[in-house]
C-alpha positions in Angstrom: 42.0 23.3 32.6 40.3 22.3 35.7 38.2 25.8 35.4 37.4 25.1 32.0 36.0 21.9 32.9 34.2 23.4 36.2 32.4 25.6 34.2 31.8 23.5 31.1 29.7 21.0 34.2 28.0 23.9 35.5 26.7 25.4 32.3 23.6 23.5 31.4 23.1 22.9 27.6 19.5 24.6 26.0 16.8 22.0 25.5 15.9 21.6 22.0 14.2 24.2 20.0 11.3 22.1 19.3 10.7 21.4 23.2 11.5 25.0 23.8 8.5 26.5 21.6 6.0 23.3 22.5 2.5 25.0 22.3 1.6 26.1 26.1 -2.1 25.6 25.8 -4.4 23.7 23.5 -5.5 26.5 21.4 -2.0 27.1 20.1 -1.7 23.3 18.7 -1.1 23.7 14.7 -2.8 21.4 12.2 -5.0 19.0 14.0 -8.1 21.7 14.0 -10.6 18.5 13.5 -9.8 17.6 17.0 -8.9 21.0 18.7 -10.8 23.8 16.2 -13.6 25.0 17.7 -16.0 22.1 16.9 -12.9 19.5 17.3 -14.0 15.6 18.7 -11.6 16.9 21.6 -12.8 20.3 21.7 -16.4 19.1 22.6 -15.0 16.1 24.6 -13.4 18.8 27.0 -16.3 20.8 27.1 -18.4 17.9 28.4 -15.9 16.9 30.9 -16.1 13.5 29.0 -13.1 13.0 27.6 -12.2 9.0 26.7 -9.3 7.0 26.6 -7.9 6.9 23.1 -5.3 5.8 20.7 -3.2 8.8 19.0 -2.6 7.6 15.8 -0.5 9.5 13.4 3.1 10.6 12.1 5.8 11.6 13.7 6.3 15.5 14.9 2.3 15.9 14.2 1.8 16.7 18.0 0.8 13.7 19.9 3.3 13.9 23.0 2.3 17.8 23.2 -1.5 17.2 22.9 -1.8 14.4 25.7 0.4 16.6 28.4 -1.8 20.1 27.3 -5.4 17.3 28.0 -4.1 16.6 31.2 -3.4 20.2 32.4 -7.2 21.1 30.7 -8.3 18.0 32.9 -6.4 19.2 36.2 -5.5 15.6 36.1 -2.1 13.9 37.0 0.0 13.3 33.9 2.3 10.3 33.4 4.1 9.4 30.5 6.1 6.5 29.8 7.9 4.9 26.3 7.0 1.5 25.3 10.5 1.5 23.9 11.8 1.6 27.6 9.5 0.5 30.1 7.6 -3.0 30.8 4.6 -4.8 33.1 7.1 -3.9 36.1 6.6 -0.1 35.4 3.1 0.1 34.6 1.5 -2.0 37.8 3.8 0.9 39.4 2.1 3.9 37.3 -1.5 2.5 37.3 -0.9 1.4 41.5 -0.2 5.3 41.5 -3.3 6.6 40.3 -5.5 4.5 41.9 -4.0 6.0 44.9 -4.8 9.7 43.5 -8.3 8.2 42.3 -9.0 7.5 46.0 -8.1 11.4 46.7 -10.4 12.4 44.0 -7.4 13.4 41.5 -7.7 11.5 38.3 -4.6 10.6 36.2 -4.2 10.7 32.5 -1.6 8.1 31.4 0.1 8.5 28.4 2.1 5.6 26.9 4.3 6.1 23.6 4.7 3.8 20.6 1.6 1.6 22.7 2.5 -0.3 19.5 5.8 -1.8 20.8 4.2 -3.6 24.0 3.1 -7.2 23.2 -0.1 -8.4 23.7 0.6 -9.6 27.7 2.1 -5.8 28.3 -1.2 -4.4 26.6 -3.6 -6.7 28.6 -1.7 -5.3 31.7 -4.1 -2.2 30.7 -7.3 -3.4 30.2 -8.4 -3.8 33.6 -7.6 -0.1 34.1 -9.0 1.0 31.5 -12.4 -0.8 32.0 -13.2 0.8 35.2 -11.9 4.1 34.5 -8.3 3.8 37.0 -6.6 5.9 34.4 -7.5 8.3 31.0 -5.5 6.3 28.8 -3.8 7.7 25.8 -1.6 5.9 23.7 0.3 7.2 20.9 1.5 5.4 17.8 2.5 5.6 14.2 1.7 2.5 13.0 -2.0 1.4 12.1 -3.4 0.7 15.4 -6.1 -2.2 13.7 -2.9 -3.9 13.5 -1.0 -2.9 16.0 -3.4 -3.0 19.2 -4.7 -6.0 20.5 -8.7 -5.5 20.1 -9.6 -6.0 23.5 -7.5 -2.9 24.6 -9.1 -1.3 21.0 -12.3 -1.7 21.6 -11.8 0.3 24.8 -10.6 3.4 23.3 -11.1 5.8 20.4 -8.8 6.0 17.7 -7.7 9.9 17.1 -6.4 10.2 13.5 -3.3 13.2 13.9 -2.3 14.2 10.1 1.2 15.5 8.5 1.3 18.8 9.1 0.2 21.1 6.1 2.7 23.6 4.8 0.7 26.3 6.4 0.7 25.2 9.6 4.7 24.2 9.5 4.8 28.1 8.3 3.2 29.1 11.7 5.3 27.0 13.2 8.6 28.4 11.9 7.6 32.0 12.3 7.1 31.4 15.8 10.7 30.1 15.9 12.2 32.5 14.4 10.2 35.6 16.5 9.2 33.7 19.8 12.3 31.4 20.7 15.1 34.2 22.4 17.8 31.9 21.6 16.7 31.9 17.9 16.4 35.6 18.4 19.9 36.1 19.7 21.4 34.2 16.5 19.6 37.0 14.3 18.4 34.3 11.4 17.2 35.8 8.0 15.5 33.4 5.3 14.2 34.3 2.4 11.4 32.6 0.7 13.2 30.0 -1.0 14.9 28.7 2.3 11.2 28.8 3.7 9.6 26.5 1.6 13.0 24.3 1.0 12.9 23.9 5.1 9.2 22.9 4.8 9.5 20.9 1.7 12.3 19.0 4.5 9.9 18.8 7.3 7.3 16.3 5.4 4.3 17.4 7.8 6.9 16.5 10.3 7.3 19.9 13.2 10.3 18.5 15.4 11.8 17.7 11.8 11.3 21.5 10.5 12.8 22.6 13.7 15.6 20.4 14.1 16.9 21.4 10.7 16.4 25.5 11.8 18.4 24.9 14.5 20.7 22.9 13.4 21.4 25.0 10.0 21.4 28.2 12.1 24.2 27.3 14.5 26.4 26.0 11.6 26.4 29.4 9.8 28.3 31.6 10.9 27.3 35.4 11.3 27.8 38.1 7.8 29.4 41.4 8.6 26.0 43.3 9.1 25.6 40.6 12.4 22.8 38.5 10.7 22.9 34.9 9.9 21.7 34.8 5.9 20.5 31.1 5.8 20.0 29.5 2.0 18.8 26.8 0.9 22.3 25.2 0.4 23.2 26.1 4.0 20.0 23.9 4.5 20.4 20.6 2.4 24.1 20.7 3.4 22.9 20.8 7.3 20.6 17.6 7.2 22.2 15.8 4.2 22.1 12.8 6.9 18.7 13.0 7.5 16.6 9.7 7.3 13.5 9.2 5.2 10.0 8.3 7.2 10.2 4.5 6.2 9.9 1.7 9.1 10.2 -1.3 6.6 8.1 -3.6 9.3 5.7 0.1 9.6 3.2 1.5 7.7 5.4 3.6 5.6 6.7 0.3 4.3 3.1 -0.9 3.2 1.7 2.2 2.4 4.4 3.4 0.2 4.6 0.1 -1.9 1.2 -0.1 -2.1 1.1 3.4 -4.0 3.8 2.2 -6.1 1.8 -1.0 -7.1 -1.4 0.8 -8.1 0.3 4.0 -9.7 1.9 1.0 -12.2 -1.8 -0.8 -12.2 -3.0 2.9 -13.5 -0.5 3.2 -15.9 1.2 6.4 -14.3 4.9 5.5 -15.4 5.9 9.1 -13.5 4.0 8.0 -9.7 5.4 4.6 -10.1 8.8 6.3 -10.3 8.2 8.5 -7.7 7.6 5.8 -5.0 10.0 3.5 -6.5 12.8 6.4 -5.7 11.1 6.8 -2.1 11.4 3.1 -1.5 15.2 3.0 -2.5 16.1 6.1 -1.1 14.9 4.9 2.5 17.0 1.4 1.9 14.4 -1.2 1.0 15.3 -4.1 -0.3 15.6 -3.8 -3.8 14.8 -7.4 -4.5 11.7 -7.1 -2.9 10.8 -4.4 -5.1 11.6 -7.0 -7.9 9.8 -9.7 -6.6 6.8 -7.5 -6.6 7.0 -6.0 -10.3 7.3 -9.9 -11.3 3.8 -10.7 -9.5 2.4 -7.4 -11.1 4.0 -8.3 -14.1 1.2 -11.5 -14.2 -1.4 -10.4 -12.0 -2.0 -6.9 -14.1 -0.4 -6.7 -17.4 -1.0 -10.6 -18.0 -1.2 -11.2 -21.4 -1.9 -8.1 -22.7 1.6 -7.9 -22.9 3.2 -11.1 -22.2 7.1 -9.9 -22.8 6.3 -8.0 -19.1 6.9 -10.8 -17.3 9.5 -11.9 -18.9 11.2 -8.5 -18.5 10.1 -8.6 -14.9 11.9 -11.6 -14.5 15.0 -10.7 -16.3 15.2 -7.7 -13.9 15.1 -9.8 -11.0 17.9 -11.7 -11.8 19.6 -8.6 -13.2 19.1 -6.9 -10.0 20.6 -9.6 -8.1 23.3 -10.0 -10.1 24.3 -6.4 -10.0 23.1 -4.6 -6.6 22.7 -0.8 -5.7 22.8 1.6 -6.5 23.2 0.5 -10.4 19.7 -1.9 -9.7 17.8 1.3 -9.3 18.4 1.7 -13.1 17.2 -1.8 -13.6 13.7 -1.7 -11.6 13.0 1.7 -13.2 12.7 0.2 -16.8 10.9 -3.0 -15.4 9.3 -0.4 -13.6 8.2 1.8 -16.4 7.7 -1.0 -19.1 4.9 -2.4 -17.0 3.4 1.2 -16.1 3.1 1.9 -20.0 1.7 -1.4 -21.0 -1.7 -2.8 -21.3 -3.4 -4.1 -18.9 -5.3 -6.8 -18.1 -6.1 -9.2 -15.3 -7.8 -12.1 -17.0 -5.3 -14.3 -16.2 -5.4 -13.4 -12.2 -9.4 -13.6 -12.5 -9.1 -17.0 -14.1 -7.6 -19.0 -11.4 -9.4 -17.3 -9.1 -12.3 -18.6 -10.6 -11.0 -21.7 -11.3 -10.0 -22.1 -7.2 -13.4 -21.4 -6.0 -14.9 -24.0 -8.2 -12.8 -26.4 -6.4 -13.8 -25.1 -3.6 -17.4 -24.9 -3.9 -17.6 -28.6 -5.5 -14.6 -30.6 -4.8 -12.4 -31.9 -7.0 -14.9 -33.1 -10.0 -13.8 -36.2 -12.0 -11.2 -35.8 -15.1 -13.1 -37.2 -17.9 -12.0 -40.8 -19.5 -10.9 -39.4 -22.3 -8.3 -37.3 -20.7 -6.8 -40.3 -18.7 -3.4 -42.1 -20.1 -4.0 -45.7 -20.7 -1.3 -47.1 -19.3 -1.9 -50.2 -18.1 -4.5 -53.3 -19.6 -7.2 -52.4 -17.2 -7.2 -49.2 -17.8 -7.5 -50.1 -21.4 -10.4 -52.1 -20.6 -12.1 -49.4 -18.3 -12.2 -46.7 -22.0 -8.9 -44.6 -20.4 -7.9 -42.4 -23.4 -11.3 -43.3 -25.5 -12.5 -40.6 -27.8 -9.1 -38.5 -26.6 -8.4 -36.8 -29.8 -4.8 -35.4 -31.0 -4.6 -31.9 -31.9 -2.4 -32.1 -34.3 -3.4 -34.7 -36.8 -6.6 -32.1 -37.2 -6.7 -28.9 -39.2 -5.0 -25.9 -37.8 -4.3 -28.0 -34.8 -7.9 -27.7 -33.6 -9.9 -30.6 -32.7 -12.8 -29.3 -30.7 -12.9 -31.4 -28.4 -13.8 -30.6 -24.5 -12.0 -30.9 -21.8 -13.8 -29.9 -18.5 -15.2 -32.0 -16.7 -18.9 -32.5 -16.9 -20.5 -30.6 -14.4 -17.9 -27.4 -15.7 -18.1 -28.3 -19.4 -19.7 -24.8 -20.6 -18.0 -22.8 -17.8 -15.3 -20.1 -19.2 -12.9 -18.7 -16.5 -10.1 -16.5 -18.9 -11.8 -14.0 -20.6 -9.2 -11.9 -22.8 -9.5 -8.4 -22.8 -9.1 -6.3 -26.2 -6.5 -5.0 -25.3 -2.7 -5.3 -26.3 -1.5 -8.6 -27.4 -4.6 -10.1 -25.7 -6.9 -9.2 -28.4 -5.5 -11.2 -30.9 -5.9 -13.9 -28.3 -9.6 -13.3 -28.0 -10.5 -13.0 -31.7 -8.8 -16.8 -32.0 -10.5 -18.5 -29.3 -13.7 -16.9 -30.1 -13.3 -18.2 -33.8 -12.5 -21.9 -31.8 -15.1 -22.3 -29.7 -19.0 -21.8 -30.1 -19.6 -20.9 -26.3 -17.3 -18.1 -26.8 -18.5 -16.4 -29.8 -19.7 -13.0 -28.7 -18.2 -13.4 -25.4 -15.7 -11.8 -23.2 
């Protein structure tokens, strides 16, 4: 036993596939070729010797980390990297003490700072000062929108580099260097045929670490056929990474951008999009009465009254949903969900009071005419309260015709039906009703 354990201590595990096959210069970095093709914004920046500090903004796996260290060794310049996650003021007065030193030896540094987007505002200003007179290259990398996430005076100081997902063709390149470049990969003789390919890329999301992890991880989980291969499937796959989490940081952009898409593909009336993201959203564990609370304010601000039953069924499935919880809610939100996709639209109602705010903006809050006001005492009697009000009801059809804006408003018209749905029979009567209507939206 105590050998066992000896050389269990002495045998040092393998890094990582995805550190072991890291690209070793900057030519070799997949995907990003608008800022390391030949006429990349970093390409030319290298050239010139000019290259800036910068915010790395873009998904996870998409080559940040990689592409800082591989500007660094371009630069000849000292690299350090720190997280955000783990480090605070205390370690960066260290780093940026450092490479003053090296800046008086005529070495420059290149600092390189991880999800920038978790220091707060006093760890970001820590920066600045550095930045401003050129101490260190600073790089930070993030995945959240950096107009949001970066405090301007440290944004104005830097570029914003835009890394995208990963395109199918590049995660390709990716895993056939893998599979004939990595000797450990090598040594476990892995086959995959087509369909395992693409089912490992359609896994990877534009994500590279992600498309390796699961290699990896599904390779050493098969064991070996009789003719010495490993013959991975596409089951082997799915089975390997069933735990594997969903790009969604419900405070991140995923969060935003994701219901946002779901919002607009019901505002377009694409019933199948809107189902799409509204799976995406519950299969990453939002909240599903979030989700609810925005298909009610759809349900007003975009179908309005061309079908008015939508909010009502928007409502319904609110309660519903909180009544019931996952995973049967999913049911509920996708008929909301769909209902409101397929139904008119309009946003007359939304347009109206947003109208009607700014005129109480722009002029204050203009008098309510006498005729509107309730009587209800002598001197309000005496001062014509409720003279020339006229009941709706004691006149034909329930129509009086008489106005009530206030003066200065009396021939404005803030709803404006649409002709569509239920709202068109809507129109058609108040444009039979009222003469500054007719032949109006």
């Amino acid at each position: 036993m105590e050998l066992f354990a000896q050389t269990n201590q002495n045998k040092t595990p393998p890094a990582p596939l995805a550190q072991r096959i890291r690209p070793a210069a900057l030519e070799q970095i997949r995907g990003q070729n608008h800022l390391f093709g030949p006429q990349g914004m970093l390409t030319r920046a290298l050239e010139e010797r000019k290259l800036l500090s910068a915010i790395f903004w873009g998904p996870p796996g998409s080559g940040k980390t990689t592409s800082a260290r591989l500007l660094a060794e371009a630069l000849q310049a000292d690299f350090q990297a720190i997280s955000a996650v783990t480090s605070g003021v205390k370690d960066l007065k260290e780093l940026l003490a450092k490479a003053e030193y090296n800046l008086h030896r005529g070495r420059s540094t290149l600092l390189f700072i991880d999800e920038i987007h978790r220091y707060n505002k006093a760890q970001q200003d820590a920066l600045l000062h550095a930045v401003e007179d050129g101490t260190v290259i600073f790089i930070g990398a993030t995945t959240e929108n950096p107009s949001f996430e970066v405090v301007g005076a440290l944004l104005s100081r830097c570029l914003v580099h835009r890394f995208e997902p990963l395109s199918d063709e590049a995660l390709m390149e990716i895993l056939d260097a893998a599979l004939t470049e990595d000797e450990e990969m090598k040594s476990l003789k892995v086959k995959l045929d087509d369909d395992t390919r693409r089912r490992l890329i359609e896994l990877a999301s534009g994500d590279a670490r992600r498309l390796l992890n699961a290699l990896e991880v599904s390779a050493h989980l098969l064991k070996p056929s009789k003719d010495g291969f490993r013959h991975l499937t596409p089951q082997h796959v799915d089975q390997a990474v069933s735990g594997r989490s969903y790009l969604y940081d419900k405070a991140g952009d995923a969060h935003y951008d994701t219901i946002s898409a779901f919002i607009k593909s019901v505002r377009a009336s694409d019933p199948d999009a809107a189902i799409y993201y509204l799976a995406r959203m519950l299969e990453a564990g939002e909240d599903p009465l979030f989700i609810a609370r925005r298909l009610i304010i759809l349900a007003s601000e975009d179908v309005g009254n061309a079908s008015p039953l939508g909010l009502v069924l928007a409502n319904s499935a609110f309660q519903a949903t909180h009544q019931i919880g996952m995973p049967e809610a999913r049911i509920i939100l996708a008929q909301a969900t769909t209902y409101l996709a397929s139904s008119p639209k309009s946003n007359a109602s939304y347009v109206a009071i947003s109208e009607a705010i700014e005129d109480v903006k722009r002029l204050g809050p203009q008098p309510v005419p006498l005729k509107l006001r309730n009587p209800v005492t002598k001197l309000m009697k005496n001062e014509d309260y409720g003279e020339g009000y006229q009941y709706a009801h004691e006149y034909e059809g329930g129509f009086s015709g008489m106005e009530c804006l206030p003066e200065k408003l009396k021939d404005r018209i803030y709803y404006r039906p649409t002709d569509r749905g239920q709202e068109k029979i809507i129109k058609e009567r108040l444009q039979s009703l009222w003469e500054k209507r007719k032949g109006k939206g």
